[in-house]
N, C-alpha and C positions, 0 to 999 in steps of 0.2 A: 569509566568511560560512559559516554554519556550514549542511550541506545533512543535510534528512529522504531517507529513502525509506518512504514509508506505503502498507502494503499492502490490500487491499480489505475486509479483517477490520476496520481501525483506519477508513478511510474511511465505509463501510459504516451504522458507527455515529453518524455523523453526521445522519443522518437517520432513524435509529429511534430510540427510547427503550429503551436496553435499560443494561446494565452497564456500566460507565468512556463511556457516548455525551457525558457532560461532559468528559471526559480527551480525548477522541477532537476533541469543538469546543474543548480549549484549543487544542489543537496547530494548528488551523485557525484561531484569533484569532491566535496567535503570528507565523504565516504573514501574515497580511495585514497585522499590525502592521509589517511586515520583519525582524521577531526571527533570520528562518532564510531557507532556501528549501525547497522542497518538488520532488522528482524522482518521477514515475510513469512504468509503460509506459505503452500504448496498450491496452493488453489491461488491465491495473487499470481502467480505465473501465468493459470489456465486464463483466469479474468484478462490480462494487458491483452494476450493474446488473442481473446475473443474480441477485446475492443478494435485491438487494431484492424484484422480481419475482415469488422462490419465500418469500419472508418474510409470515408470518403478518397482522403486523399494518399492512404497507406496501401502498398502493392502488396497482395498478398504474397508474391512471390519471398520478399523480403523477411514473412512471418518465422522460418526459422534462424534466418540471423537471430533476429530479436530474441526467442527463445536461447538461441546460446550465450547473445551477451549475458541473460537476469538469470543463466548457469551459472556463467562463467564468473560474472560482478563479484561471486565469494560471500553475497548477502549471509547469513543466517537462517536459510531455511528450515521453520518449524514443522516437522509432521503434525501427523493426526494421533492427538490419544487423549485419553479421556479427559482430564482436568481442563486441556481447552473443550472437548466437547462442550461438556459442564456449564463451565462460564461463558460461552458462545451461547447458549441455550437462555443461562438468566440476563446476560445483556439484552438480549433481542425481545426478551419478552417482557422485560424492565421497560424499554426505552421504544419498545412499539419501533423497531430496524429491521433491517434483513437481518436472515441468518449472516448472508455475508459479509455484510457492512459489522456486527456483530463479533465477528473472528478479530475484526483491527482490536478493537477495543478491547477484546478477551486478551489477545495477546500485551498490549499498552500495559493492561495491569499484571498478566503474569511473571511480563517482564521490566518492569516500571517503567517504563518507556511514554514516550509522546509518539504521539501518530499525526502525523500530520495528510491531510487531505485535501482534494480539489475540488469536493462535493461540498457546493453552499450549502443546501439544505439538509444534508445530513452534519457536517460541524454547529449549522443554529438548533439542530434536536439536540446534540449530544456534548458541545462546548464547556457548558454551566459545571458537567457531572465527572469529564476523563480531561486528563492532558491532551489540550489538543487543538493544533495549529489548521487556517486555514494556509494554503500555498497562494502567496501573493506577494 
């Protein structure tokens, strides 16, 4: 089966109405259909939720539905242990990223996975070298 890594830009949009948030809820129908699988960190959870939080048009009262659906979704959530530390560490320092933006990509290859995201300018750094879809 074929495995997502969707990072908190593609997530994110699930629950606002903004640009590709239909492209953002195919990939999340796809998933519950069994089309794929879906891998997150632990920390993509704290990220939607920090976005949403400082997002215009999101109520924060709303913020812990949000948190129980991207529980509740059955995603794959990867903890913390060392081998992604590791490869978090030489991606970010390879490719001049965050740490954060770093963990997608750690994971993509740990678990051969395509990550797909809704950051331009981190997919034009990082296209050429991992699998990796812009959302659109």
């Amino acid at each position: 089966m074929k495995t997502l890594i969707l990072d908190a830009s593609v997530l994110a949009k699930t629950f606002v109405k903004e640009d590709n948030s239909d492209k953002a809820m195919e990939l999340i129908d796809g998933y519950l259909k069994g089309e794929y699988s879906i891998i997150i960190s632990e920390l993509t959870i704290w990220e939607v939720l920090n976005a949403l939080k400082y997002h215009k048009a999101f109520p924060n009262e709303m913020l812990a539905k949000v948190g129980e659906a991207l529980y509740y979704y059955g995603f794959e959530i990867t903890s913390l242990n060392l081998e992604l530390i590791l490869k978090t560490i030489e991606i970010a320092t390879e490719n001049n990223i965050t740490i954060y933006d770093a963990t997608y990509l750690a994971l993509t290859e740990l678990h051969k996975g395509e990550f797909i995201t809704a950051d331009k300018k981190l997919y034009e750094k990082i296209h050429s070298k991992y699998p990796t879809r812009l959302l659109k």
